[in-house]
N, C-alpha and C positions, 0 to 999 in steps of 0.2 A: 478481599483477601485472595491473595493468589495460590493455584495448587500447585507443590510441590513436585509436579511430573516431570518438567523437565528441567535442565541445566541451565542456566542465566548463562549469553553469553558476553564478553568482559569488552562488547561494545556498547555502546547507543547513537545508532542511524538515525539521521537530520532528513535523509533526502533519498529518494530514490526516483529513477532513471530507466526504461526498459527494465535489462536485466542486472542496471548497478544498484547497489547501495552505498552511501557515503554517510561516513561520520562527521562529526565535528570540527575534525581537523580537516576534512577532505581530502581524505583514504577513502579512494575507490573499490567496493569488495566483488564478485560476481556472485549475486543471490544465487544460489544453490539450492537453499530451500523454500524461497518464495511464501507469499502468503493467500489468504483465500480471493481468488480472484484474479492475483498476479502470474500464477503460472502459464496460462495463455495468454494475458495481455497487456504486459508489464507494468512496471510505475509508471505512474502518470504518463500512460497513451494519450498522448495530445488531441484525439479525434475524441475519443470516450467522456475524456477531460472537458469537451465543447460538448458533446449531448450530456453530459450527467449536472452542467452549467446551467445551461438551458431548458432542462427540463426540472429542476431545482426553481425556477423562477416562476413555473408554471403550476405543478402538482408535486409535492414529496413522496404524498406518503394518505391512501384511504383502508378503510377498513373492509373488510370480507362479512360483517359481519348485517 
């Protein structure tokens, strides 16, 4: 269930680029408010994109526990 805090907005992004986003149609928008982790280094940073590839093949994911 989703919370009602904020405003649906009356797109839905396919793709995103640096600091673009694109819909569907391929309407390019300039993200403006970003998401967690996009605000320094945008969608799909192609270097990040190869270590988080890479290192996905190796370990994901252990516990602290």
């Amino acid at each position: 269930m989703l919370m009602d805090n904020y405003a649906q907005f009356g797109y839905s992004f396919v793709k995103g680029d640096g600091t673009y986003l694109y819909d569907a149609d391929g309407k390019q928008y300039i993200d403006f408010s970003c998401g967690i982790s996009v605000t320094n280094l945008g969608h799909c940073n192609s270097h990040i994109t190869k270590c988080l590839k890479e290192q996905a093949n190796k370990l994901w994911h252990t516990s602290n526990l």
